[in-house]
C-alpha positions as CSV (number, residue, x, y, z in Angstrom):
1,X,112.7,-21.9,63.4
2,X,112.2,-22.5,67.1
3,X,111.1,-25.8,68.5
4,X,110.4,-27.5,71.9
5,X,111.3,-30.7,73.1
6,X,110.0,-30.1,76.6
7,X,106.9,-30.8,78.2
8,X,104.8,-28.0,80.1
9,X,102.6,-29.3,82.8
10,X,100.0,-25.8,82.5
11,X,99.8,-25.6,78.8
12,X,97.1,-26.9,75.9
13,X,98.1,-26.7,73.0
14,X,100.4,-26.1,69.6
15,X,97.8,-24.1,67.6
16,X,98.3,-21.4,65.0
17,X,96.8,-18.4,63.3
18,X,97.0,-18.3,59.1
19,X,97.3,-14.8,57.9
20,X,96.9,-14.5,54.1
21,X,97.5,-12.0,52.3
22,X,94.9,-12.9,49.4
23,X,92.2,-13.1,52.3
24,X,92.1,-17.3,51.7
25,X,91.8,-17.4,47.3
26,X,94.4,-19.7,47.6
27,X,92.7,-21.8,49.7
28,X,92.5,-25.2,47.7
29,X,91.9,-29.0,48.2
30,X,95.4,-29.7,48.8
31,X,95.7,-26.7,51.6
32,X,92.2,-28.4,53.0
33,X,93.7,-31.8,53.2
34,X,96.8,-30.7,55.2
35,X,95.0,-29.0,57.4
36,X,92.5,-31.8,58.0
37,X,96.0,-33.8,59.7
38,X,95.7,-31.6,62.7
39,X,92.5,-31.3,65.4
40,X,90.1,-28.4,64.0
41,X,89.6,-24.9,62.7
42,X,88.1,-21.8,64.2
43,X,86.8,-19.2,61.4
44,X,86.0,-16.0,63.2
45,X,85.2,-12.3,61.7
46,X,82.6,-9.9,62.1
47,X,79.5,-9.4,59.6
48,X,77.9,-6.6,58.7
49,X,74.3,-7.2,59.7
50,X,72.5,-9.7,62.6
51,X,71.1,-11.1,58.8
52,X,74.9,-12.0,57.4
53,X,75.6,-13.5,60.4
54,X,72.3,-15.8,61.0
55,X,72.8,-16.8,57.5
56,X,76.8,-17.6,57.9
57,X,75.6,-19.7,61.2
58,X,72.9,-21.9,59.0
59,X,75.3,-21.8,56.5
60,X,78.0,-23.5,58.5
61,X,76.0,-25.8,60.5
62,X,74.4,-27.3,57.1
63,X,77.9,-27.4,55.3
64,X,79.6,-29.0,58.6
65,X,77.1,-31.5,59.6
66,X,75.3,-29.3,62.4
67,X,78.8,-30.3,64.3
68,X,80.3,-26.5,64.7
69,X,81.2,-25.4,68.4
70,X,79.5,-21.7,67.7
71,X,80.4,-18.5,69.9
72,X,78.6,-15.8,68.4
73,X,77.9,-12.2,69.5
74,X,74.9,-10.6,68.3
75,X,75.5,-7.2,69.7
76,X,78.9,-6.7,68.1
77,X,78.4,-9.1,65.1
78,X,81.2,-11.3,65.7
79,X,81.6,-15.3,65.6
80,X,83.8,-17.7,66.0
81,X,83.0,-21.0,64.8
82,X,85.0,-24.4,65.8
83,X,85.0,-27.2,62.5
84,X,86.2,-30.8,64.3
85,X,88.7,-31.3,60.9
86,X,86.5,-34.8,61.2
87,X,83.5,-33.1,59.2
88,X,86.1,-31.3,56.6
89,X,86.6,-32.5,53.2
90,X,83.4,-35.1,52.6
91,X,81.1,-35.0,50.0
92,X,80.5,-30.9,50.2
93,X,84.4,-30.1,49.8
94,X,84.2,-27.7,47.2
95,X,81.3,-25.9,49.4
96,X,83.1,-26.5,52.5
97,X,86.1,-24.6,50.6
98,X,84.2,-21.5,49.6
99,X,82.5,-21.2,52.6
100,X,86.2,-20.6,54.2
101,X,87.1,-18.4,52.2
102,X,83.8,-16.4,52.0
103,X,84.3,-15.8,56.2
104,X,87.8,-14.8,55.2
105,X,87.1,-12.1,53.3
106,X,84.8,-10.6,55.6
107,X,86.3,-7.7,58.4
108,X,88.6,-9.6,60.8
109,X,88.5,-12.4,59.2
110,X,90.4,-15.4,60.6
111,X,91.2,-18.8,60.5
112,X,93.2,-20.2,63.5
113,X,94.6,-23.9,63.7
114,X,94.1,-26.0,66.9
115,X,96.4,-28.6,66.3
116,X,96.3,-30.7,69.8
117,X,99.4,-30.8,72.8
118,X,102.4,-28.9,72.8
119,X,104.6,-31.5,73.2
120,X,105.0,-35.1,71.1
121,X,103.6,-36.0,67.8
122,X,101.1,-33.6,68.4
123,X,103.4,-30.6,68.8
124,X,105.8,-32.6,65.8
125,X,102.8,-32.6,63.2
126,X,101.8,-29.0,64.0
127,X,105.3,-28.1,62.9
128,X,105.6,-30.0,60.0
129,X,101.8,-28.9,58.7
130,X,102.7,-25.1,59.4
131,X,106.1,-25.3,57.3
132,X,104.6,-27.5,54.7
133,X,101.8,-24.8,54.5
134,X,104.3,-22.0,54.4
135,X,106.6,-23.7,51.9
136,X,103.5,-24.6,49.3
137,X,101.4,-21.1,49.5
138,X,103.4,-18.0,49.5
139,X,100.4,-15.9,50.4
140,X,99.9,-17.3,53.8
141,X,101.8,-16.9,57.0
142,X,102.0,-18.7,59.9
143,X,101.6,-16.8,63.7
144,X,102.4,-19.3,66.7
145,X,99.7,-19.0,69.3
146,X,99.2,-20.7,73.0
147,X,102.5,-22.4,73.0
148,X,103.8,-22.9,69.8
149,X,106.8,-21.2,69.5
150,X,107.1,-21.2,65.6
151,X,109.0,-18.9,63.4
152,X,107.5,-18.4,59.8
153,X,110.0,-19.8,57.1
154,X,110.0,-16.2,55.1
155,X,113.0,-14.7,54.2
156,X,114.7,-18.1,55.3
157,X,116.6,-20.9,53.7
158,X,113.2,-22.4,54.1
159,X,111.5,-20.2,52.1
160,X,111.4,-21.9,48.6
């Protein structure tokens, strides 16, 4: 597994994509509450019909507390919604958890990790989650993105 100790003056962040290979059924409270130690989630995919994705957009915005940063195209069907991990896991958990996994079984569906700086505790945390992750659910795998440099723990030592 690569790692940097460095700082980089013109980069964000540490974040990471989740690929899963059960398109999220193993997504669980335990998988949630990990997640919920780094900054937020962005679920994108593409629906079907303008319908599927006006009611996916309600949906989230009642399930998240209206609090969703929402980038949504019409035309080609796509979204990509941003859940502060602040309004994950309250009273509507269970919901919350379905929800996530519904989006992730449409086409293209994605979840992808923003997990705060690349450097520091930040960058340290987004590591340890994205191991921990790997380590606990063998049908997820973890793709660095902006500057995390992380290699998945399959195939490793690691890989328990």
């Amino acid at each position: 597994m690569k790692t940097r100790s460095d700082y980089v003056s013109n980069s964000s962040s540490s974040s990471f994509i989740i690929d899963f290979s059960d398109k999220g059924a193993c997504i669980d409270e335990t998988f949630m509450s990990l997640v919920k130690h780094l900054n937020g989630i962005r679920l994108s995919g593409t629906c079907e019909t303008i319908e599927q994705l006006k009611e996916l957009r309600e949906k989230a915005n009642a399930l998240f507390d209206h609090r969703i940063d929402d980038w949504s195209d019409e035309d080609d069907l796509y979204f990509s919604f941003f859940i502060d991990t602040e309004y994950i896991m309250g009273e509507n958990a269970t919901e919350q958890i379905d929800f996530i996994k519904h989006v992730l079984q449409l086409k293209n569906g994605q979840m992808y990790v923003e997990a705060g700086d690349d450097y520091g505790s930040e960058f340290t945390r987004a590591v340890q989650i994205a191991t921990t992750l790997e380590a606990k659910y063998k049908q997820i795998e973890i793709s660095g993105d902006d500057h995390l440099d992380y290699d998945t723990i399959r195939g490793t030592y690691l890989d328990i």
